[in-house]
C-alpha positions, 0 to 999 in steps of 0.5 A: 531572043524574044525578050531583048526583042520585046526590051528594044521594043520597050525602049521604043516607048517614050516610058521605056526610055523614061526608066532606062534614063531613070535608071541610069541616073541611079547608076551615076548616083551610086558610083558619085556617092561611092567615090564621094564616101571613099574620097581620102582625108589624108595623104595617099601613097600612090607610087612608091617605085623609089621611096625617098630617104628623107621626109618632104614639106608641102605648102597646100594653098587650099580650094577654100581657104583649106591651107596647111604646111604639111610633112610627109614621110615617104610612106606618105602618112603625116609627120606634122601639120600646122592648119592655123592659115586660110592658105600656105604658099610657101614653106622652108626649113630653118632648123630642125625644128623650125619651118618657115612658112608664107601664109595668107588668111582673111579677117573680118573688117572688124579687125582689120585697120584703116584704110582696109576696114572701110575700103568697100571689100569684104574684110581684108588679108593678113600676109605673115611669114612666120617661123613655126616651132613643129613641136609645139606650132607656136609662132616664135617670130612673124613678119606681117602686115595687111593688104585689100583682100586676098586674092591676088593680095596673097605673100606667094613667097619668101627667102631667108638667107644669112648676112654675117651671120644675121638672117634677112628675109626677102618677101614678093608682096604680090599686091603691091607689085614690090619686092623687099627684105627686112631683118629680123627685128623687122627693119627694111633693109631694100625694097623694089617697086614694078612701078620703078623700071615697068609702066602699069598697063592703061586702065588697069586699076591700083589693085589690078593684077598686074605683076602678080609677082610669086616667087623671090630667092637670092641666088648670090650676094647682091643678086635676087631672082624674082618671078613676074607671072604675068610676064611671062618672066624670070628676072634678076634684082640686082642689090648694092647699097640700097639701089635695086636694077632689074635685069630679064632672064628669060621672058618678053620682059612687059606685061603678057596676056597670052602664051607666045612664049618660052613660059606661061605663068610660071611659079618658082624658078631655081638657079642650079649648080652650073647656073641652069634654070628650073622653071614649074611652066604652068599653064604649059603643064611641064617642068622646063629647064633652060641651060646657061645659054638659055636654051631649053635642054629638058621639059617633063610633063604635058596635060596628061602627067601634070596640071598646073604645076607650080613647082619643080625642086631639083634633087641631089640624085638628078630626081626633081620634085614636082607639086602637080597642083591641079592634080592635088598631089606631090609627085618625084619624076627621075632624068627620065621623066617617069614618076618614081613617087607620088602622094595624093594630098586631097587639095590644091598643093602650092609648093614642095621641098625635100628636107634635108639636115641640116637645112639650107639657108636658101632654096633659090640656088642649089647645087644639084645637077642640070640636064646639061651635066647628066643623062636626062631625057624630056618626056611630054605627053599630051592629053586630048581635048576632051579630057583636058576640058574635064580636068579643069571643070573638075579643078574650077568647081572645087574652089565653089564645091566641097573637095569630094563633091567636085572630085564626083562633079561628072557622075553628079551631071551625069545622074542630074542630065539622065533625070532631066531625060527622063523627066522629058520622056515622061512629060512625053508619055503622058502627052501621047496617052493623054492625045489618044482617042477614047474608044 
């Protein structure tokens, strides 16, 4: 008793608080070094309720240009990887031994053309879709062309579907607000521009982020659904013989700054089976599903399952396959919304696809089963203020912070501030030594 008298006693003292603060920022340092050192360069398996049968592809955009296309097996280890771009954003399976990916990297203005080598930005944005041999990651056919820079410039997105028997590929050119497919020699085949049915907000300028338009799928002969995050928007392209109309799904339709509706910058809506619409909500933190008559019939997630999801594949057996970007992992939830398989990445994962044999031509319109059709039940829960707060200040600093330094960001304050305190006391300390009288 006499001696936690005497340490309350010392803690009293402007000396005593120094050492215990001096002391705590030790701690917050081990524990931020400990983590740093155990942080995983390879996928994690982290739940393994039900272990899928088939291996699944997944597009990693990267916090600093650290992009990849990966295969992971069920057991989570890494089947194939092809690390060539600053970042992938989408990825398709065309044959066996082929993948379709969307990728984005920077050049220097060296080798960038005019108009981009002299525009004033720091280098310019290669956009490629390229076909990728997993045997070899040979480019066996690619699709590119430059824009101003890379962000918000970015090929978020491409659909390669079949014309008596010729592939097409559409592709969302998110830095010129337009949608368009080729063939295959690359010849333009249609093209639609924003600016043909939307007005561009005033003041905005030509490299405003206006559309922002990620995700582009053909869902029937004629038919293509696009993606207009920053309208909160889901619409269909209709295509006949040249001439493009655009028809809302679901969304206000104009240019939106805010979360009044059903979506908040969403990413990569699917068409189901009985003409349902699977939606990763984004900045809502769910995967929603609307019926045919557009009415929400399932959502699952919330800030305390997911961040930021960008997402959400509808699996054969009802699961549905979710990349949880912020959270930096692939994750498979059933009707039920609980997680049944989950594997940590280690970086900000784009987009997912289960791989299946042999391949589907497109993935903008599945035949899998809607909640209107099965048993499924809408799970949502919410983290509190505080914790969703840290989420993101941990997500932001890893765009500027190596990945295992800004996974410890709150340990790392934490000893920073504990050192500050002490410094304070100790300034204290000698103040009050220096001001005592001399005897």
């Amino acid at each position: 008793m006499q001696r936690l008298r005497s340490a309350a006693a010392e803690l009293r003292t402007p000396g005593g608080r120094a050492r215990l603060f001096a002391l705590l920022a030790l701690v917050f340092l081990a524990v931020a070094v400990a983590g740093y050192v155990t942080t995983p360069t390879q996928p994690v398996l982290t739940v393994d309720e039900e272990s899928p049968e088939n291996n699944t592809l997944v597009a990693v955009q990267g916090y600093q240009d650290g992009g990849k296309a990966l295969e992971i097996t069920p057991d989570g280890e890494v089947a194939w990887q092809y690390t060539e771009p600053d970042d992938v954003f989408d990825l398709e399976l065309v044959n066996e031994s082929t993948v379709q990916v969307s990728t984005a990297s920077t050049v220097p203005d060296s080798e960038c053309p005019e108009p981009y080598a002299s525009d004033g930005y720091d280098g310019c944005v290669r956009n490629a879709l390229q076909h990728v041999d997993t045997d070899t990651n040979d480019v066996v056919w690619e699709y590119a062309w430059y824009d101003v820079e890379k962000h918000e410039h970015e090929l978020h997105d491409a659909d390669r579907y079949v014309v008596d028997g010729e592939p097409r590929y559409a592709m969302a050119d998110m830095g010129n607000d337009r949608v368009f497919a080729v063939d295959h020699d690359g010849t333009l085949l249609w093209e639609w521009n924003a600016t043909d049915d939307y007005e561009m907000p005033d003041g905005m300028g030509p490299e405003g982020d206006w559309t922002h338009v990620n995700d582009i799928d053909r869902i029937e002969p004629g038919v293509f659904q696009i993606s207009l995050r920053n309208f909160d928007t889901v619409a269909e392209l209709h295509v006949e013989n040249g001439s493009v109309s655009v028809e809302p799904v679901v969304g206000p339709n104009e240019f939106h700054a805010d979360d009044e509706g059903e979506l908040y910058e969403q990413h990569n809506p699917d068409r189901l089976a009985d003409g349902s619409l699977i939606v990763a909500d984004s900045e809502h933190d769910r995967i929603v599903e609307f019926g045919p008559d557009g009415d929400v019939v399932w959502e699952v997630g919330g800030s305390a399952t997911f961040d930021w999801p960008r997402d959400g594949d509808r699996l054969p057996d009802g699961d549905t396959l979710v990349a949880d970007s912020y959270n930096d992992r692939v994750v498979e939830v059933n009707p039920d919304g609980e997680v049944v398989w989950a594997v940590e990445v280690g970086n900000l994962v784009y987009e997912v696809d289960r791989v299946t044999t042999p391949a589907n031509a497109s993935d903008g319109s599945r035949p899998a089963p809607s909640a209107t059709q099965g048993e499924f039940s809408s799970a949502m829960t919410d983290a509190n203020v505080v914790a969703e707060y840290l989420a993101f200040g941990i997500a932001v600093s890893k765009y500027v912070l190596p990945y295992g330094v800004a996974e410890q960001l709150y340990w790392l304050l934490g000893a920073v501030f504990s050192l500050l305190l002490a410094g304070v006391e100790r300034y204290r300390a000698s103040s009050r030594s220096l001001s005592l009288p001399s005897r």
